[in-house]
PyMOL Python script that loads the backbone (N, CA, C, O; Angstrom):
from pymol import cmd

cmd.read_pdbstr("""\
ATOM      1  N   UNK A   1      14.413  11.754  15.100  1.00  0.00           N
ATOM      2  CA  UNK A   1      12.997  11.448  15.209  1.00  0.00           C
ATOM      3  C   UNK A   1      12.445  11.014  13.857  1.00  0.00           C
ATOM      4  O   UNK A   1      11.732  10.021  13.711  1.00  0.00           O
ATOM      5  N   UNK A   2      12.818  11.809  12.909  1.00  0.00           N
ATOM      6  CA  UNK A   2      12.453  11.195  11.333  1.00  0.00           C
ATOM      7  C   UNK A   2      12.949  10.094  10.576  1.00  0.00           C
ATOM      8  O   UNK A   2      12.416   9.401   9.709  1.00  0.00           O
ATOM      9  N   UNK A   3      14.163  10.081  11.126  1.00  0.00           N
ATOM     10  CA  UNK A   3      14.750   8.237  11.022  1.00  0.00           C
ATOM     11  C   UNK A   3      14.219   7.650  11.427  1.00  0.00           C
ATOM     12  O   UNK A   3      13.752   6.759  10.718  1.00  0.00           O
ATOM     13  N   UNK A   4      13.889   7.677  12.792  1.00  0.00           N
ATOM     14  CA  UNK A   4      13.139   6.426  13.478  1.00  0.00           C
ATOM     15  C   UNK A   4      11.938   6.021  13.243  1.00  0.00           C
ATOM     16  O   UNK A   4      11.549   4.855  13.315  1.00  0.00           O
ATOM     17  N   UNK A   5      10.926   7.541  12.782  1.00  0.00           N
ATOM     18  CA  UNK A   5      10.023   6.978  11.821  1.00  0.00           C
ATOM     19  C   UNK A   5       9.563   6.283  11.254  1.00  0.00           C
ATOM     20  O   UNK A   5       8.657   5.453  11.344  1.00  0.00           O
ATOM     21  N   UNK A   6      10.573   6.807  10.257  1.00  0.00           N
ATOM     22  CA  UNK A   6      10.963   6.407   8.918  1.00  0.00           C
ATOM     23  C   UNK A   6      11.144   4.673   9.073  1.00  0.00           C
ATOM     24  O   UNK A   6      10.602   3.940   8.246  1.00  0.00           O
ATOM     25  N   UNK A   7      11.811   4.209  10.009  1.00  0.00           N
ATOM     26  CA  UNK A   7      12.496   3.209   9.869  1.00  0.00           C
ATOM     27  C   UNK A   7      11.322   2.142  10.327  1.00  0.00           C
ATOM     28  O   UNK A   7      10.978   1.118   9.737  1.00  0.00           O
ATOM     29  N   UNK A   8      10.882   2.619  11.390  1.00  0.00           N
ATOM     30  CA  UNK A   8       9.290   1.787  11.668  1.00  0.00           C
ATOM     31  C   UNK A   8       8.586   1.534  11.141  1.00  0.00           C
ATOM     32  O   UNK A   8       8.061   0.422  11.193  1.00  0.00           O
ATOM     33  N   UNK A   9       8.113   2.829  10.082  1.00  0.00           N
ATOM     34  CA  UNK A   9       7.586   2.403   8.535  1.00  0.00           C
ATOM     35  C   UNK A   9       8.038   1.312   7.656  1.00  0.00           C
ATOM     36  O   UNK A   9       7.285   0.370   7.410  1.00  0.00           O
ATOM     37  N   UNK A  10       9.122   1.383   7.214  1.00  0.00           N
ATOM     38  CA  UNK A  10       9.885   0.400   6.210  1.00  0.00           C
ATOM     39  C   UNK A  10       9.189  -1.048   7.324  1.00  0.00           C
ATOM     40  O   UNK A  10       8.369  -1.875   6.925  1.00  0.00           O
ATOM     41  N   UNK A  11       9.662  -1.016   8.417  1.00  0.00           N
ATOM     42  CA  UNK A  11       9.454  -2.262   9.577  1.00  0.00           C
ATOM     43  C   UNK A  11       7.983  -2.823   8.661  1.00  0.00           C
ATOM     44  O   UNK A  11       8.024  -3.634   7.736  1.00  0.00           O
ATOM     45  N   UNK A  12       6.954  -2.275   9.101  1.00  0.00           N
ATOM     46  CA  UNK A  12       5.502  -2.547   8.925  1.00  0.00           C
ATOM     47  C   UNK A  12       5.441  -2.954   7.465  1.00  0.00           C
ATOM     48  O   UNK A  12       4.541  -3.755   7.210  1.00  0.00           O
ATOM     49  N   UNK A  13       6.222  -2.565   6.432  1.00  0.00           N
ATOM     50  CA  UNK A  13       5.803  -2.887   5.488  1.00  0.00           C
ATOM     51  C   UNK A  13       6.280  -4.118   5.092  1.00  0.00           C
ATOM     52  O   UNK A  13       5.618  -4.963   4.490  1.00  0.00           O
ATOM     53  N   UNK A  14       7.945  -4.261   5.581  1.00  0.00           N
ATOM     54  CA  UNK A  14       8.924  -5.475   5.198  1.00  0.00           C
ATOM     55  C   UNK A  14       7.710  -6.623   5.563  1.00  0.00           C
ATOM     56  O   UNK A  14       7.396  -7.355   4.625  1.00  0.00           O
ATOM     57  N   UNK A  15       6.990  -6.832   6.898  1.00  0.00           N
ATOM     58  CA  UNK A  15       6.092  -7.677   7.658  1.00  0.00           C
ATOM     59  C   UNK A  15       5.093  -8.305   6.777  1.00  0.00           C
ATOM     60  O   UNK A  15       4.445  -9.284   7.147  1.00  0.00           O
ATOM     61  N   UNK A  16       4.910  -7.582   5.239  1.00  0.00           N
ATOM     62  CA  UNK A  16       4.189  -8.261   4.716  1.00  0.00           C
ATOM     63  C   UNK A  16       4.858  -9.178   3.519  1.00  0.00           C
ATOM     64  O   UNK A  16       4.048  -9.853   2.882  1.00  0.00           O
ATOM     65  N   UNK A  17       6.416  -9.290   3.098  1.00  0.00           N
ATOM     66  CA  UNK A  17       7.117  -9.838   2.353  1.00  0.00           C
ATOM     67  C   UNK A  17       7.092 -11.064   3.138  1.00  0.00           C
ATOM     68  O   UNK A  17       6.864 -10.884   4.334  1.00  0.00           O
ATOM     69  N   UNK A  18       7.318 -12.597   2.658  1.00  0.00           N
ATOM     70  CA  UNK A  18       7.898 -13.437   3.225  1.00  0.00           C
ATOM     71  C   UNK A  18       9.341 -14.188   3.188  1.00  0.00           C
ATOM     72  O   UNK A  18      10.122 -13.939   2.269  1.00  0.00           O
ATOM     73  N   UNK A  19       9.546 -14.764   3.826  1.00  0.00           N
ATOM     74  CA  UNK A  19      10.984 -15.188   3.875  1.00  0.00           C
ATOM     75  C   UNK A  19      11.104 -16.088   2.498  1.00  0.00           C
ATOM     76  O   UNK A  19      12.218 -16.052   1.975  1.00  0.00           O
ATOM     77  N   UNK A  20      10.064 -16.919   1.819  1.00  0.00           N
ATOM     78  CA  UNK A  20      10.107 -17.914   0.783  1.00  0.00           C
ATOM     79  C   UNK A  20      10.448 -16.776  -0.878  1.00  0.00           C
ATOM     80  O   UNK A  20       9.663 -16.049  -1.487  1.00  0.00           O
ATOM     81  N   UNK A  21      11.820 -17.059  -1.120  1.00  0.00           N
ATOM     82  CA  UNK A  21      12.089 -15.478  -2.306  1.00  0.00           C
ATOM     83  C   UNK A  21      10.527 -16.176  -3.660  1.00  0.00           C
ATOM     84  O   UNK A  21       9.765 -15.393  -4.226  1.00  0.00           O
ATOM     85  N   UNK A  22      10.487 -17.323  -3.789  1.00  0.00           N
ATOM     86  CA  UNK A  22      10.047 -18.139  -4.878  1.00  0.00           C
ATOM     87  C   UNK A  22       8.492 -17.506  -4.787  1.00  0.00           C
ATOM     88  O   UNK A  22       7.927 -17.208  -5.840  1.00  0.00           O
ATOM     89  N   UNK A  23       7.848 -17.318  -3.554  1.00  0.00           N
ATOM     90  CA  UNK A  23       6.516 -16.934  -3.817  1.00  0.00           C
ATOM     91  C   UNK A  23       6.433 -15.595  -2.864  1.00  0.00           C
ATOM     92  O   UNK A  23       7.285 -15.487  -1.982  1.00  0.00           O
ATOM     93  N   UNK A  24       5.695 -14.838  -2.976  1.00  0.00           N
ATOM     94  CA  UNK A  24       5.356 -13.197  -2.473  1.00  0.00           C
ATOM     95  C   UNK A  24       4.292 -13.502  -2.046  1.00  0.00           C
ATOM     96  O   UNK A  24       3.508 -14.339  -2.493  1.00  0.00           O
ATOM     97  N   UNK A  25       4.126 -12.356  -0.496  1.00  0.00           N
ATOM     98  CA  UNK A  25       2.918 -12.394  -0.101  1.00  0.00           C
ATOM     99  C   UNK A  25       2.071 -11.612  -0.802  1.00  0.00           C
ATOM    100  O   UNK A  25       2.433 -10.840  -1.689  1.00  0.00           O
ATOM    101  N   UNK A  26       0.531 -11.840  -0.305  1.00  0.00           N
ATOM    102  CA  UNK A  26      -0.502 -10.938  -1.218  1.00  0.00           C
ATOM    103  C   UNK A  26      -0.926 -10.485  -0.262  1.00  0.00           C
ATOM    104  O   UNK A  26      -0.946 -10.984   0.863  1.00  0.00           O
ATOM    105  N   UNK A  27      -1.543  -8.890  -0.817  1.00  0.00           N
ATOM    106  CA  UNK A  27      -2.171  -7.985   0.146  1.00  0.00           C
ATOM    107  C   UNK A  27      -3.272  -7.257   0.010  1.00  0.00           C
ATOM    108  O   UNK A  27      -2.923  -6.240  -0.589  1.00  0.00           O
ATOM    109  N   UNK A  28      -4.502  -7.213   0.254  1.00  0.00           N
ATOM    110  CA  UNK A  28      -5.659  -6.402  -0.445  1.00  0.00           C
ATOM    111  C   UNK A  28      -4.871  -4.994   0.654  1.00  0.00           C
ATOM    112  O   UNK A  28      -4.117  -4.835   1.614  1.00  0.00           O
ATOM    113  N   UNK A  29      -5.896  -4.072  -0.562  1.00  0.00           N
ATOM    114  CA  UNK A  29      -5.480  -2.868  -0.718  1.00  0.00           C
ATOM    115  C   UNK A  29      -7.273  -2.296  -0.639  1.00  0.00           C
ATOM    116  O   UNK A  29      -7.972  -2.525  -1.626  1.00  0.00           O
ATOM    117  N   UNK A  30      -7.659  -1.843   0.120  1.00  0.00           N
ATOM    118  CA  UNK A  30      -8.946  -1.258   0.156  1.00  0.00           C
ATOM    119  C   UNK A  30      -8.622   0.422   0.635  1.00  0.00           C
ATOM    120  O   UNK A  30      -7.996   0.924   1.569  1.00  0.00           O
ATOM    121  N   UNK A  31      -9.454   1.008  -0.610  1.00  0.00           N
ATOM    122  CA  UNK A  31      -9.224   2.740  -0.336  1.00  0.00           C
ATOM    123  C   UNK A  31     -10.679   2.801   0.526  1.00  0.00           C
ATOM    124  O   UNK A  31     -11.739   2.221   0.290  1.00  0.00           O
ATOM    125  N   UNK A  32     -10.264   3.863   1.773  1.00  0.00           N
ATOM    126  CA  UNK A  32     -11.162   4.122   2.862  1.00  0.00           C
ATOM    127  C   UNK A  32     -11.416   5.514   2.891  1.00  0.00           C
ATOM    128  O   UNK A  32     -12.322   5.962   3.595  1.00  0.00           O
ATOM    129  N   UNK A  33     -10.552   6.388   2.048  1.00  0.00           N
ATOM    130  CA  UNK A  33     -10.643   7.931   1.627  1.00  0.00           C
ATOM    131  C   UNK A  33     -10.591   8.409   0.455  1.00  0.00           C
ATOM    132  O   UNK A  33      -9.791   7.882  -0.318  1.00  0.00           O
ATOM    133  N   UNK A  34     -11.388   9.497  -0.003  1.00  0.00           N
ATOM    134  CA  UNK A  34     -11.021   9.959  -1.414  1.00  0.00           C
ATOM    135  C   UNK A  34     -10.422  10.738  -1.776  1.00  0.00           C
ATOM    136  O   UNK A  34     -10.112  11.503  -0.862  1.00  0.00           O
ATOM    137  N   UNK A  35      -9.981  11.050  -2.839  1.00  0.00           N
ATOM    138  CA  UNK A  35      -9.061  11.297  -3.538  1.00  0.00           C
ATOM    139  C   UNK A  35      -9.034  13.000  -3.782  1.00  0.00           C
ATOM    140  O   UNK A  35      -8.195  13.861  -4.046  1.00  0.00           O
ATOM    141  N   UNK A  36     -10.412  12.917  -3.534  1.00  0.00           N
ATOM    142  CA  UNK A  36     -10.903  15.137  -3.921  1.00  0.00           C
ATOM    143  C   UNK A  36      -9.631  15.667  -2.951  1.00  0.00           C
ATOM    144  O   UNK A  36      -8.906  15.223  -2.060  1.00  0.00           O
ATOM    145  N   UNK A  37      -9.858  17.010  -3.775  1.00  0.00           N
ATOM    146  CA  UNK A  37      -8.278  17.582  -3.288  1.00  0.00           C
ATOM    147  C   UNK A  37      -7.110  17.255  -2.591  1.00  0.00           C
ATOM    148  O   UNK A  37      -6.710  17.696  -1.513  1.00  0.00           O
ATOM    149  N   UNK A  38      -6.486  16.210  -3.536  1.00  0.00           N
ATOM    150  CA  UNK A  38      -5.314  15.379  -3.371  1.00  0.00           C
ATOM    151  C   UNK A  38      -4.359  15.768  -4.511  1.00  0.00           C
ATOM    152  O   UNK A  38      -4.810  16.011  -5.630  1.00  0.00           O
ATOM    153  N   UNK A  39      -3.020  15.830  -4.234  1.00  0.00           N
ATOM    154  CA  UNK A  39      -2.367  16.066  -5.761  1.00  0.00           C
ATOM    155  C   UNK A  39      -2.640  14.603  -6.670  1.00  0.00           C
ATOM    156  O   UNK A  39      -2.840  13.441  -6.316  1.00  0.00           O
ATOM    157  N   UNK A  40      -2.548  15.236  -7.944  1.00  0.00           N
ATOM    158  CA  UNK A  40      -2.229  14.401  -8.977  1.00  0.00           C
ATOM    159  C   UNK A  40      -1.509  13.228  -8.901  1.00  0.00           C
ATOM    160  O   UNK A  40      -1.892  12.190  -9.441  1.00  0.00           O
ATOM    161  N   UNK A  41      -0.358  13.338  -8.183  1.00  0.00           N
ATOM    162  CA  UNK A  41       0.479  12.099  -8.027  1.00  0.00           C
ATOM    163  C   UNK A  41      -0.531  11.015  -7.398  1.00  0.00           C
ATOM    164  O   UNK A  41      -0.948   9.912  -7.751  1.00  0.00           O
ATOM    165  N   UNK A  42      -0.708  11.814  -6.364  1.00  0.00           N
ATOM    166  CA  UNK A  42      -1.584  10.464  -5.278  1.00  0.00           C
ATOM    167  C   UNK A  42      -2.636   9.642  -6.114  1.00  0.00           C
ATOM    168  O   UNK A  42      -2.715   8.416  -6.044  1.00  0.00           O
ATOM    169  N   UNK A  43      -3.604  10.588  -7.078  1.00  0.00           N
ATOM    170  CA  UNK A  43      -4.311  10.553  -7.755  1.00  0.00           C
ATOM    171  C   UNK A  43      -4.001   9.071  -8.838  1.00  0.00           C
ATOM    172  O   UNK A  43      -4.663   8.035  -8.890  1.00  0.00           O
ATOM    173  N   UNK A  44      -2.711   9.466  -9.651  1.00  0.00           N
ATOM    174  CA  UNK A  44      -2.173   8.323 -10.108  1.00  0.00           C
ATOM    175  C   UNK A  44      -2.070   7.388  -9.166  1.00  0.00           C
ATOM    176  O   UNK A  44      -2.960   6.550  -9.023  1.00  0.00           O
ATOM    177  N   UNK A  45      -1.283   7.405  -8.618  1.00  0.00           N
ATOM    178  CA  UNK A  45      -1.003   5.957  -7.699  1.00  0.00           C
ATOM    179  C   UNK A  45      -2.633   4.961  -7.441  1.00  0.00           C
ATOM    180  O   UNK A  45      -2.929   3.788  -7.669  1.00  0.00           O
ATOM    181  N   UNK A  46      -3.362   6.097  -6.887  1.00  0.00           N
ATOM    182  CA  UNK A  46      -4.624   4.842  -6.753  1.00  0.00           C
ATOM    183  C   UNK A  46      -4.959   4.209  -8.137  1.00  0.00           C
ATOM    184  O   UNK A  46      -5.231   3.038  -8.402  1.00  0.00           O
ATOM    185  N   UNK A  47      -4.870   5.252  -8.912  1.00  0.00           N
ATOM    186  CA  UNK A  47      -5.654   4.183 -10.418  1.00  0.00           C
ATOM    187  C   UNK A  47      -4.816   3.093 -10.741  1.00  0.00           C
ATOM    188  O   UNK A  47      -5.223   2.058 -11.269  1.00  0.00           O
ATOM    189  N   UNK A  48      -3.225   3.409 -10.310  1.00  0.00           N
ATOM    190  CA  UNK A  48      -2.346   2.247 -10.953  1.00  0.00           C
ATOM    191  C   UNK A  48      -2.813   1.094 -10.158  1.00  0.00           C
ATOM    192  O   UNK A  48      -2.911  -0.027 -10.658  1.00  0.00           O
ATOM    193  N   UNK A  49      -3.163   1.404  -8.667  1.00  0.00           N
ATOM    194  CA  UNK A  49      -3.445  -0.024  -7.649  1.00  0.00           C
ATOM    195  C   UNK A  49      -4.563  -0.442  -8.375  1.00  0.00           C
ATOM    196  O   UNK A  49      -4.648  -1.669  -8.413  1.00  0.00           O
ATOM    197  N   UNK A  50      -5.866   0.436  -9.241  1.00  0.00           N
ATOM    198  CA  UNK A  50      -6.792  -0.403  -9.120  1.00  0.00           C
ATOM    199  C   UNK A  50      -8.185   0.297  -8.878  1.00  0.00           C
ATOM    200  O   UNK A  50      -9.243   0.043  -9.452  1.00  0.00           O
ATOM    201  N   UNK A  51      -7.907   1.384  -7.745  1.00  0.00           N
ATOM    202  CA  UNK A  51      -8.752   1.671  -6.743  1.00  0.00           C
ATOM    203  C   UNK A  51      -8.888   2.767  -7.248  1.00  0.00           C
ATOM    204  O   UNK A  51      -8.051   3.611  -7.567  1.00  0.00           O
ATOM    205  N   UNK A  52     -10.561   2.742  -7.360  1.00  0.00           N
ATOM    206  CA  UNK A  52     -11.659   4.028  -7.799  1.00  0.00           C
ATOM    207  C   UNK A  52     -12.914   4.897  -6.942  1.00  0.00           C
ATOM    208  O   UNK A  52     -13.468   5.995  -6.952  1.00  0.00           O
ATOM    209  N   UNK A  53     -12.934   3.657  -6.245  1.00  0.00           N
ATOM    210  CA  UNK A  53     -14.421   3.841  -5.532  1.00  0.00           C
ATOM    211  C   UNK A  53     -13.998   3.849  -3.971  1.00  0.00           C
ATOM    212  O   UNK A  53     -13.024   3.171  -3.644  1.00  0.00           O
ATOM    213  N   UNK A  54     -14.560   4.446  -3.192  1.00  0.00           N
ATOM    214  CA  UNK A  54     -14.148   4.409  -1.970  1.00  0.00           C
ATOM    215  C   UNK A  54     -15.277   2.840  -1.114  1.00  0.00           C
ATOM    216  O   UNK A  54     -16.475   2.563  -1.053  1.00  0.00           O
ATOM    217  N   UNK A  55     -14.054   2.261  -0.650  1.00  0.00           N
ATOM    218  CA  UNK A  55     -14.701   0.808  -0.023  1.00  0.00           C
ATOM    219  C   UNK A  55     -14.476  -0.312  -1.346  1.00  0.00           C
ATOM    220  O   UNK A  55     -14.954  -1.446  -1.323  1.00  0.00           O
ATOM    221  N   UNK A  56     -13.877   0.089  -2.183  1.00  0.00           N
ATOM    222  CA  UNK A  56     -13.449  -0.716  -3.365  1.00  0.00           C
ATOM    223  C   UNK A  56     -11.925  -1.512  -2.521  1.00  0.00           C
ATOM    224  O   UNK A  56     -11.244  -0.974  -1.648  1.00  0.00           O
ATOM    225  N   UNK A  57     -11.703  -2.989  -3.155  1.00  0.00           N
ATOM    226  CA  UNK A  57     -10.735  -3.456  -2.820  1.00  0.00           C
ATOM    227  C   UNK A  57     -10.356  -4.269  -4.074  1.00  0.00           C
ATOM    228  O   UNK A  57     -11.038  -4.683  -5.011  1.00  0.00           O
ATOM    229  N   UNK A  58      -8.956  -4.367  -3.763  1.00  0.00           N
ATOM    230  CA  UNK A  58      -8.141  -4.885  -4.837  1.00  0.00           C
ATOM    231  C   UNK A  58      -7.012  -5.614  -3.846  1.00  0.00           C
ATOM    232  O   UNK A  58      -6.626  -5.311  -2.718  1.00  0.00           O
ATOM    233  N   UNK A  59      -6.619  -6.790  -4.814  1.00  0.00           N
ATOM    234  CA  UNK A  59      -5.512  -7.469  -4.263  1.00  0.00           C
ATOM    235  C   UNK A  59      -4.069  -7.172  -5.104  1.00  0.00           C
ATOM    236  O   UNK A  59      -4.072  -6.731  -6.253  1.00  0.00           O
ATOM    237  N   UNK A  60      -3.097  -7.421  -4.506  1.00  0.00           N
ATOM    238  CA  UNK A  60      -1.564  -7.145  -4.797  1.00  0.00           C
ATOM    239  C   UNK A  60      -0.841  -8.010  -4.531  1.00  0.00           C
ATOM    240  O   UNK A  60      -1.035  -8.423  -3.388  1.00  0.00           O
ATOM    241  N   UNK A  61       0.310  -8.744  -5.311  1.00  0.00           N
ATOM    242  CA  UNK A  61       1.536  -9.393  -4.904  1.00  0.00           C
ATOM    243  C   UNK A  61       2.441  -8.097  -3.889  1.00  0.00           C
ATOM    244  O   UNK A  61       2.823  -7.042  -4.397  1.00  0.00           O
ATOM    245  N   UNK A  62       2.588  -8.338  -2.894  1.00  0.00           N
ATOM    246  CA  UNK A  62       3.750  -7.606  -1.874  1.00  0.00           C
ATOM    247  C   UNK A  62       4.950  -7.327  -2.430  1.00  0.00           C
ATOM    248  O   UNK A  62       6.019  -7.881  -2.172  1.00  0.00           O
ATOM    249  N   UNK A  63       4.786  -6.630  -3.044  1.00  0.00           N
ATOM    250  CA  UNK A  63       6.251  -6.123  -4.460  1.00  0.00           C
ATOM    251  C   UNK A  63       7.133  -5.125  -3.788  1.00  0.00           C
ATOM    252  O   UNK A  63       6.470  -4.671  -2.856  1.00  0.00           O
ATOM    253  N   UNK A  64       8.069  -4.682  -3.809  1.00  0.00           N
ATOM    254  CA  UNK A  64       8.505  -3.232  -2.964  1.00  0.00           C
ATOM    255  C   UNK A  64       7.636  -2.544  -3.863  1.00  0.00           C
ATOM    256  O   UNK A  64       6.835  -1.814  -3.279  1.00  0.00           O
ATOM    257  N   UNK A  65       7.547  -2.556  -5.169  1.00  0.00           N
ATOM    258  CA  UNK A  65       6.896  -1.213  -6.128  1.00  0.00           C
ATOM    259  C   UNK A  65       5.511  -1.500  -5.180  1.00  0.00           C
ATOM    260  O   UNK A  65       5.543  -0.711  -4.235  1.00  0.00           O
ATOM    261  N   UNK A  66       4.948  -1.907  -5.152  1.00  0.00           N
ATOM    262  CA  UNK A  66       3.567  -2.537  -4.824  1.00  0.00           C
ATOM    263  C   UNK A  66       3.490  -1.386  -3.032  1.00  0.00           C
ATOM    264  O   UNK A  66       2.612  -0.541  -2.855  1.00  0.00           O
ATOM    265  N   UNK A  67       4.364  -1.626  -2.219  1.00  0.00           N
ATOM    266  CA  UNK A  67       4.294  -1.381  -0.893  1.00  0.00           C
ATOM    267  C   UNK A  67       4.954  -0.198  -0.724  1.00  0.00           C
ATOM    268  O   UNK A  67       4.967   0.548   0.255  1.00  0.00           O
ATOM    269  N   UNK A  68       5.695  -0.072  -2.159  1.00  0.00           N
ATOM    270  CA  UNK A  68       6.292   1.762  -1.765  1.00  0.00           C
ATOM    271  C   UNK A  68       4.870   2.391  -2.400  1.00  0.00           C
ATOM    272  O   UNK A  68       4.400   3.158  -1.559  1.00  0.00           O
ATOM    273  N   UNK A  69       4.152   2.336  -3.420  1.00  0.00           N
ATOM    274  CA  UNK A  69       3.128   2.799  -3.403  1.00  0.00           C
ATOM    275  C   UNK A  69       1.634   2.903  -2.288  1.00  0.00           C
ATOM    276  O   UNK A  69       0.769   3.770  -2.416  1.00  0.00           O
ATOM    277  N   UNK A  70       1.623   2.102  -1.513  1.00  0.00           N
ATOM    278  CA  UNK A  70       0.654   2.015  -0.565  1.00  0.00           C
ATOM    279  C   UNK A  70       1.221   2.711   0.579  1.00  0.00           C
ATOM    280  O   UNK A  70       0.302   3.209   1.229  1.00  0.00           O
ATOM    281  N   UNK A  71       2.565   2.991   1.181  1.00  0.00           N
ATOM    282  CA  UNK A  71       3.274   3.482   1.773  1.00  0.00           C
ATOM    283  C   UNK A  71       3.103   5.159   1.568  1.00  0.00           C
ATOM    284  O   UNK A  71       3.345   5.923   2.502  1.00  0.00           O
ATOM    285  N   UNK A  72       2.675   5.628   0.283  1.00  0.00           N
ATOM    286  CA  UNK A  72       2.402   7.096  -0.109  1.00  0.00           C
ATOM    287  C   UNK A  72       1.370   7.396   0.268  1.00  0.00           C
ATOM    288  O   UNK A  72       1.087   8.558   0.559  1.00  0.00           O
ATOM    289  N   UNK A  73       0.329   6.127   0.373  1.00  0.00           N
ATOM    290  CA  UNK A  73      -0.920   6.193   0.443  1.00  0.00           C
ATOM    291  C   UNK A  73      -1.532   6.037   1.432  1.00  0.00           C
ATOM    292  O   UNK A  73      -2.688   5.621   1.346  1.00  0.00           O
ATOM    293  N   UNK A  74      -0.867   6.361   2.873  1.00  0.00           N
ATOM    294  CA  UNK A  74      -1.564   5.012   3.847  1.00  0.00           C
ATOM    295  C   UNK A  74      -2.404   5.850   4.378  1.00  0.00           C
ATOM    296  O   UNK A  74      -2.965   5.389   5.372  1.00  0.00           O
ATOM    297  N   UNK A  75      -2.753   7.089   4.040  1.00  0.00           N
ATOM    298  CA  UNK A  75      -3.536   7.932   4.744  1.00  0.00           C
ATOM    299  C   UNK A  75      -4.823   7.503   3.664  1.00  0.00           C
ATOM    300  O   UNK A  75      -5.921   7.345   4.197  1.00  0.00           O
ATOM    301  N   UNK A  76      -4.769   7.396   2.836  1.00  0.00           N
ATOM    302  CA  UNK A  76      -6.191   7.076   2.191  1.00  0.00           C
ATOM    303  C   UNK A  76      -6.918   5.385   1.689  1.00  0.00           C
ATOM    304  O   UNK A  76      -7.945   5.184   1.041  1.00  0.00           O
ATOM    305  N   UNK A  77      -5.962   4.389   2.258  1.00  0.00           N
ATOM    306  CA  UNK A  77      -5.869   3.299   2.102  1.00  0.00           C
ATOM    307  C   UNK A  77      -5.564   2.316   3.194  1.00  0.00           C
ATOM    308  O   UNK A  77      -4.767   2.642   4.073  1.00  0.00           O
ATOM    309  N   UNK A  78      -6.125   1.167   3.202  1.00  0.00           N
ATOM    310  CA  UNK A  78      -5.576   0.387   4.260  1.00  0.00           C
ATOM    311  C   UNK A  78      -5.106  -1.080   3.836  1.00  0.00           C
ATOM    312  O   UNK A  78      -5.730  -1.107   2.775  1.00  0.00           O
ATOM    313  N   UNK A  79      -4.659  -1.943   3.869  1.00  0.00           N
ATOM    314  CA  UNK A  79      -3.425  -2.978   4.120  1.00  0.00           C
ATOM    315  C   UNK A  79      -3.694  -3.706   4.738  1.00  0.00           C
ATOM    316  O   UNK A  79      -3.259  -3.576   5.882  1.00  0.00           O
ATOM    317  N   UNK A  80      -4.528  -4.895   4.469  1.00  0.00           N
ATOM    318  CA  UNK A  80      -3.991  -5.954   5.148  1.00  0.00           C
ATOM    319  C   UNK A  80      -3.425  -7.738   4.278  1.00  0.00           C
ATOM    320  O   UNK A  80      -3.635  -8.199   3.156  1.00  0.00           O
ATOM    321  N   UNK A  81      -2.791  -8.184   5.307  1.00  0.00           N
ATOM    322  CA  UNK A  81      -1.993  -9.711   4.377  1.00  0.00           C
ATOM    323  C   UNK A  81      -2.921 -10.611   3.838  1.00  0.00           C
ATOM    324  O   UNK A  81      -3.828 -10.776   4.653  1.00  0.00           O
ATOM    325  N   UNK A  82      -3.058 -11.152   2.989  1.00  0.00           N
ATOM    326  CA  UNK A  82      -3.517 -12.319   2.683  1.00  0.00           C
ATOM    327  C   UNK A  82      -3.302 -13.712   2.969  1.00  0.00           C
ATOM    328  O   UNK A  82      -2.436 -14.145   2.209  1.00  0.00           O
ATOM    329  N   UNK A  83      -3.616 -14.343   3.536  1.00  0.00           N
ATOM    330  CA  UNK A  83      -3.048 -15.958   4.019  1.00  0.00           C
ATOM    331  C   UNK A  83      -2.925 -16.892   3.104  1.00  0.00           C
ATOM    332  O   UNK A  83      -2.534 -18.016   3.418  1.00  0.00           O
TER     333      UNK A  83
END
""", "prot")
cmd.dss("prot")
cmd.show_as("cartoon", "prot")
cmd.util.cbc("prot")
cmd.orient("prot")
């Protein structure tokens, strides 16, 4: 059950890489929750994206670093592609 998860996850995220290696997709990153009693880690991760303010958005190249971090986050953040 935690593989399969797991593996659906990775799915959703691969969806925002594209097939072209030369250019990366972009993805705003808007935090929709805050951060109060959250560990520290999580804490880091938003400042590295960017994100301070709740309803604040920031954009991202679709990096794995980029999507394993939003992937930690998806409970306080949301994701969508850029065209």
């Amino acid at each position: 059950m935690l593989a399969s998860s797991l593996e659906i996850e990775v799915f959703h995220l691969k969806k925002f890489l594209t097939v072209n290696n030369d250019k990366m997709a972009k993805i705003r990153v808007t935090k929709i929750k805050s951060a109060i009693n959250r560990p520290l880690r999580q804490k880091r991760i938003l400042e590295s994206l960017g994100l301070r303010k709740i309803g604040q958005v920031v954009e991202h190249e679709a990096s794995p670093s980029v999507l394993g971090m939003v992937n930690k986050l998806n409970h306080l953040v949301s994701v969508e592609e850029i065209k």
